[in-house]
N, C-alpha and C positions, 0 to 999 in steps of 0.2 A: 662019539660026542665027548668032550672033552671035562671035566670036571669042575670047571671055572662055569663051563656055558649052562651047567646042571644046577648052579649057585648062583648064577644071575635069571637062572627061570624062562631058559630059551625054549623047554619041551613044556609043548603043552596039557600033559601027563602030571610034571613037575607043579609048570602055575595054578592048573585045578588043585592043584594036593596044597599049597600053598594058602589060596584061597578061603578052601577050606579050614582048614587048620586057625585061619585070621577071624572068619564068621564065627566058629566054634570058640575062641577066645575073645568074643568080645558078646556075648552072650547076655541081656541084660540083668539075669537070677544069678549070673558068677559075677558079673563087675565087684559087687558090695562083699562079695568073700573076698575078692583079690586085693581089693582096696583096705578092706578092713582087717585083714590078716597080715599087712604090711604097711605099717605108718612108712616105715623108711621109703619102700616104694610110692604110697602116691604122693607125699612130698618131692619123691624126685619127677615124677608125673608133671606133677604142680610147675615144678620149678624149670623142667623143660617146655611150659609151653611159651613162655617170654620167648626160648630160644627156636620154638616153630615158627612165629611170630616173624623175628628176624631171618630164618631160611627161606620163610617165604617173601621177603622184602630183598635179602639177598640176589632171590632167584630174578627179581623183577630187574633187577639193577645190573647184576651180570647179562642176564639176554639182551638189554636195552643199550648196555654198554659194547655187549655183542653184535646186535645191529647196529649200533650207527659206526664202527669202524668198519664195516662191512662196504663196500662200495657202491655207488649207489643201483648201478644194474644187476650186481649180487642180491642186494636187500631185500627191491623189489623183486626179484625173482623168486626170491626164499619166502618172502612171505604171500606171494602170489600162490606158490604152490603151496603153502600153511592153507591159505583161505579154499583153495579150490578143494583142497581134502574136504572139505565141507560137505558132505553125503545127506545134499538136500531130500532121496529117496528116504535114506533111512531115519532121515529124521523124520519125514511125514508120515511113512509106514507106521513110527512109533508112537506116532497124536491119534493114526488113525486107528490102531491097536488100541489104544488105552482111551479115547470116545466109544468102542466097541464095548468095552470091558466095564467101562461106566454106564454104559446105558443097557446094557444085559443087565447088570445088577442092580440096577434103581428098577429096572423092569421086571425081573426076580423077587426086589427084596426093596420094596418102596420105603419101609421103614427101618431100612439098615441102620441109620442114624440113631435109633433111641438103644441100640447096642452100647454104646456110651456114654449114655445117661447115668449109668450106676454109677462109673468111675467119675463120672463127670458132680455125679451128688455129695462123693464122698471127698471130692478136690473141694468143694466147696465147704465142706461142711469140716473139713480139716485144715483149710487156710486160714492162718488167723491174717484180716486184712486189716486189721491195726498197725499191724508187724508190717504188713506191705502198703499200706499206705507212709510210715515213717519210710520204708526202704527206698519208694519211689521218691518222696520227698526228697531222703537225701541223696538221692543219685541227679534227681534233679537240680539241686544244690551242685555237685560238681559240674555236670555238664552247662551251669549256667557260669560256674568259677571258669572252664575250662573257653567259651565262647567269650567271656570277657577281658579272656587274656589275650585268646587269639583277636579278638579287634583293639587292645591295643597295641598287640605289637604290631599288627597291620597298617594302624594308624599312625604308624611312627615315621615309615617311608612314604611321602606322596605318591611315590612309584609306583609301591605295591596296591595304593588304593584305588589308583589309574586302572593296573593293570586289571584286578578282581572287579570292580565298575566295567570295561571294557568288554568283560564275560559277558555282560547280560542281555548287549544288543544282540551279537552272534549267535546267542540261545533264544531270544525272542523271535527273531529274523526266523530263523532253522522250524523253532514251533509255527510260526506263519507260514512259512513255504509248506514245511506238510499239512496244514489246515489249508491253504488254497489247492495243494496239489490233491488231494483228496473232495473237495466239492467241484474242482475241476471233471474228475477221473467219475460224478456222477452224472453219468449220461446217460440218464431211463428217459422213457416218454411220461410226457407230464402226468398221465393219468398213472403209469404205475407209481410215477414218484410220491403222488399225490395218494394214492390206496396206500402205498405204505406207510407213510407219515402217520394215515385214518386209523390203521391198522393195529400201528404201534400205539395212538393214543386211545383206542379204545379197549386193550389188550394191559390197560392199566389195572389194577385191581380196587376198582371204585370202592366196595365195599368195608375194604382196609384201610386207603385214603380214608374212606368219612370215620371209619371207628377211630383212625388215629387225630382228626380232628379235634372227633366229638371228645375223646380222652385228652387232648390238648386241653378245650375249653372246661372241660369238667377241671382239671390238673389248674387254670389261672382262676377259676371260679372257687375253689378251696382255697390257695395262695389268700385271694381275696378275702376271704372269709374270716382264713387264720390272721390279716392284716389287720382283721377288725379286733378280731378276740386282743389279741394282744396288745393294742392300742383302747382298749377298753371302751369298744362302739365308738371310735375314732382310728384312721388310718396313722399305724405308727409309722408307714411308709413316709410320710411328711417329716418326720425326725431323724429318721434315718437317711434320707434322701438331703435334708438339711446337712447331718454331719458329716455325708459324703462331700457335698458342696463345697460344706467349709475347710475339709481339709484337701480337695483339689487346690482351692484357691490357693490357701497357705503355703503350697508346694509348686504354683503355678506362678511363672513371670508373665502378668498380665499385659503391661508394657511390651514383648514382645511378641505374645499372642494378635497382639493389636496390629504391631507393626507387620506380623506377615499379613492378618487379613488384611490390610491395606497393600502390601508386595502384592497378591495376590490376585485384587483387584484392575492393578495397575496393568497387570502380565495380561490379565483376561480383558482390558482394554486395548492392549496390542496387540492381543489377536484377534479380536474383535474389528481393528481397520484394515488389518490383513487380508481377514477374509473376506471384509468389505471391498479391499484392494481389488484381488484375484477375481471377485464377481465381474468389478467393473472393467477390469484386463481381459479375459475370455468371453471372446463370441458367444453369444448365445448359453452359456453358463446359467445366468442371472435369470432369460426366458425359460429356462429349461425347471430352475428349483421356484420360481413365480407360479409355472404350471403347477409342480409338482405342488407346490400347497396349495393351491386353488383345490386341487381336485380330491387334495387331503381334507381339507375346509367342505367340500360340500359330503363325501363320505361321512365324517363325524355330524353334520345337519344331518345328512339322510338317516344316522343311527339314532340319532335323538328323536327325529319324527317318529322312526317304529316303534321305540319305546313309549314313546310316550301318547302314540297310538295306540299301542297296544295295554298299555294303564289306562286310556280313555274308555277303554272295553271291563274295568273292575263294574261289578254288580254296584245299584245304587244300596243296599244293605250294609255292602265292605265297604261303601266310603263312608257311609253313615256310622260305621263302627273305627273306621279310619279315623273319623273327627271325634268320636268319643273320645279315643285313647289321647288323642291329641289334645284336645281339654282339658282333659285329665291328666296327664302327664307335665305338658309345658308349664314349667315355672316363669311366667310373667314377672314377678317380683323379681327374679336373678336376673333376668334381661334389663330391668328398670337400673337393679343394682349396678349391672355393669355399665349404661348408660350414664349411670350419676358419678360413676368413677371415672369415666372417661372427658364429662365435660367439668367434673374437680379438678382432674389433673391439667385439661386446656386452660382452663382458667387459673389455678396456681403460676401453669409457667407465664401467660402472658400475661399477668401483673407482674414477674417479675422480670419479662422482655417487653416491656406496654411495645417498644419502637421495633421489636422483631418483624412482625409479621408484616407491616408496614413499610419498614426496609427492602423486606426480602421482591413484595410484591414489586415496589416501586423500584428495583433490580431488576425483576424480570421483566418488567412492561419497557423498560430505558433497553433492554439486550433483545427485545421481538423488535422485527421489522416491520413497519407501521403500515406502509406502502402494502406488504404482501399481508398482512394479517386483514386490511379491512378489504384487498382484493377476494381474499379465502374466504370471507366473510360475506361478501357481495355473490360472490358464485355460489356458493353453498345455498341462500338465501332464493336466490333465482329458481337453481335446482328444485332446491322445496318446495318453493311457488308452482313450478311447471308441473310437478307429482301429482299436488293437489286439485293443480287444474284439469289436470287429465285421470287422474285415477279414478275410476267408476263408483267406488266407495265412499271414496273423502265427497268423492263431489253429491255424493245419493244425502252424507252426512251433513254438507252444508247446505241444501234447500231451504229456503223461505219455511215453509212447513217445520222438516224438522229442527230447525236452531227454534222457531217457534215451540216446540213440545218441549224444545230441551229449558229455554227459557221458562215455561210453565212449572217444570221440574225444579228448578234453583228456586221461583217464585213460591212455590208450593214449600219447599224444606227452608226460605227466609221466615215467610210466617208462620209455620210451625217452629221457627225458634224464638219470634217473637211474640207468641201467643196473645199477650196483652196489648196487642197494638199500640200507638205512640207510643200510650205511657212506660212502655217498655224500653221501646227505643229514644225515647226523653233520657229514662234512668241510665241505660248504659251510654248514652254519648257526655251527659252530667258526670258520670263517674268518671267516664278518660279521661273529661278535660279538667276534672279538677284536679289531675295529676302532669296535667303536663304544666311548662313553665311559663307561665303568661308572659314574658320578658323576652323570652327565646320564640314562642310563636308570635310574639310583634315582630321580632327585629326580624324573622323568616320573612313572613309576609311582606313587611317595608323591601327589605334589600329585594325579594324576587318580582316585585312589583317593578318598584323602582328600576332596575336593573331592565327589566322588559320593555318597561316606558324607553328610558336611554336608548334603548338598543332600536326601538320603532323609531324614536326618533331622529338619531343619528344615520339611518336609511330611510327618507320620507319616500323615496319610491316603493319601497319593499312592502314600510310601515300604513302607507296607503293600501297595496297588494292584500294587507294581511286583514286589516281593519275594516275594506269595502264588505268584502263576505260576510266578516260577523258582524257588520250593521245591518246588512240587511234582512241576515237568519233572524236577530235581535226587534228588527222591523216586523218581520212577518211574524214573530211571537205575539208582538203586543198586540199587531193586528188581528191576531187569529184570538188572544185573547178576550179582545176590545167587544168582538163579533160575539163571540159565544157566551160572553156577562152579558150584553145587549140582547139576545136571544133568547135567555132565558129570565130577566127582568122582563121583557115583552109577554113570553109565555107567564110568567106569576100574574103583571096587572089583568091580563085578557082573563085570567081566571077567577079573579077578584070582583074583576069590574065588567059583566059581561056584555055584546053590544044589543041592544035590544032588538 
């Protein structure tokens, strides 16, 4: 063997000694002698690693430059045999080695872990994180310097910003195909697919879930707390959330905030007739996602029944405490409050649009179609009628009898609101009308009078038609009246004056 091959480390005698000799100098108890007993050396340390930097960019650049003047059945050949060297055995051998070795020793030695804990107390308790909080700060300062140069220089060529955009389908694409190729390649039977799912979701550790809740809620219930203190039994959150507001705004072009949610809208209105399109272009499409809510539509009914099934089943005690807390809780007044804010604010704006809502309406009744509106109206009407005619219920609910009870019922809660008979309902019809406009209820009654007459008149067939009826309900009134004074005038004098 030759003396060259002894220096490049052909005997494997040689590279063991070599080896060694490299493990044994790089020692982590010598580093800090070697370094520290030699400024000059690890400044040259230092200053050669720019240039490993570069022999490793080198090395990428020369092989790359290497291949591609390479030919192309050279290249692929060369790197076919690179990849085939690939020792898929010994690479599994050494997963399945080192899962051996890990789970011997968690099985061994279950709390190897708290082995460095000491060092891990004393990293702690010797880092000052002020010093590393500025340190990350400023590094994070460069790499934000460092990204906002690379996008504008990116931003300089359209080219370049085509091309780095272009990136992102072919990697979306790529992550899709393997998320399909992978629920593809899940070919269990349903029941194992399904035990596994169970399996996995029951294999959750419930207990930690709810303690990390319960420490969430605890963790926003303090927050809230401390909101209070500091706001002094008022939410300083309201101030502070103000002056986040305010100084969004001041920094925000609200004018083109606008203009995209309006882009926006526009974009999601044409896609909106697109896929209205494409329903009405494909066969059975349209019946297909019809069904598919239908059957979504009666699922969420069906879940609402068991619920609320199964609420029908609380004790009559828990609802009765159910309605305490709810007494006691609900603030009536805020709901009023909001009520009275809501019809201020209706009524500010339409005194100062009196002609809006009037416009708008008499807009949209001029843009409905009269013809299909009173047809929709006509059939719906029908339908409703035919429900009630046939429904077992409505029809039990309209009998002679009970519209009779129900009427007893309205009777019953009239005069117990009128308790005072007439003179009660004297006092409140005296009160309405002395508020309404004696002027305005003449000229009502004249014009709808009047207007009716006209209108009889101008069809004497019709106004016959209409008039025969009620002369003669108006006949059999007086007559029915005429009878029953006559009846009971007879019955007084026979009692006065009796026949001997």
């Amino acid at each position: 063997m030759s003396a060259s091959e002894e220096g490049t480390g052909d005997s494997p005698e040689r590279g063991r000694e070599v080896t060694r000799g490299l493990i044994a100098g790089i020692r982590p108890d010598s580093l800090e002698e070697i370094f520290a007993g030699d400024p000059e050396f690890t400044r040259e340390v230092i200053q050669a690693i720019p240039d490993l930097w570069k022999a490793e960019y080198k090395l990428v650049s020369v092989f790359s430059g290497y291949l591609e003047g390479l030919p192309t059945e050279e290249r692929t050949a060369l790197l076919c045999e690179m990849l085939k060297s690939f020792d898929g055995v010994l690479a599994g051998n050494a997963a399945n080695d080192f899962s051996r070795l890990v789970m011997a020793v968690h099985r061994e030695s279950p709390d190897l872990a708290t082995e460095i804990f000491p060092g891990l107390e004393a990293a702690f308790s010797t880092t000052d994180f002020g010093k590393l909080r500025e340190a990350v700060t400023a590094l994070l300062d460069y790499a934000v310097a460092v990204a906002e140069k690379s996008i504008e220089l990116s931003t300089v060529n359209p080219i370049i910003i085509a091309n780095i955009v272009g990136m992102l389908p072919p990697l979306v694409n790529s992550l899709i195909k393997v998320v399909s190729s992978a629920l593809k390649n899940v070919d269990l039977p349903s029941e194992i697919l399904a035990s596994t799912l169970f399996n996995l979701l029951l294999s959750v550790d419930t207990a930690e879930l709810g303690s990390a809740l319960n420490s969430l809620a605890g963790l926003l219930k303090v927050v809230h707390d401390g909101n209070k203190v500091l706001g002094r039994d008022q939410c300083m959150s309201h101030a502070v959330f103000l002056q986040f507001a305010d100084s969004l705004l001041q920094s925000l072009d609200v004018s083109e905030v606008s203009g995209a949610i309006v882009a926006l809208c526009e974009e999601a209105h044409v896609m909106v007739g697109a896929t209205a399109e494409i329903l009405v272009r494909e066969p059975g499409l349209l019946l297909l996602l019809s069904s598919t809510g239908v059957s979504a539509m009666n699922i969420f009914h069906r879940a609402l029944a068991t619920a609320f099934n199964e609420l029908g089943k609380t004790p009559e005690e828990e609802m009765k405490n159910i309605g305490d807390e709810v007494r006691e809780r609900f603030d009536t007044g805020e709901v009023g409050n909001m009520a009275n804010a809501v019809l201020a604010l209706t009524e500010r704006f339409r005194n100062a649009n009196p002609e809006l809502g009037r416009e708008l309406m008499l807009g949209f009744a001029g843009s409905v179609d009269g013809e299909l509106a009173s047809s929709a109206v006509r059939d719906l009407s029908a339908d409703f009628l035919e429900v009630v005619r046939r429904d077992p219920a409505i029809g039990r609910a309209l009998e002679p009898e009970e519209m009779g009870r129900r009427m007893n019922e309205v009777l019953f809660a009239f005069n117990r609101t009128f308790s005072d008979g007439p003179l009660g309902i004297s006092r409140y019809v005296s009160r309405m009308l002395a508020v309404v406009d004696t002027h305005e209820l003449e000229t009502a009654v004249l014009n709808f009078t009047q207007g009716l007459t006209d209108a009889v008149m101008a069809s004497t067939g019709k106004g016959l038609a209409l008039l025969r009826p009620l002369a003669a309900v108006a006949w059999r009134v007086v007559v029915s009246l005429g009878r029953g004074l006559f009846e009971k005038l007879s019955g007084f004098g026979s009692s006065k004056c009796p026949v001997p």
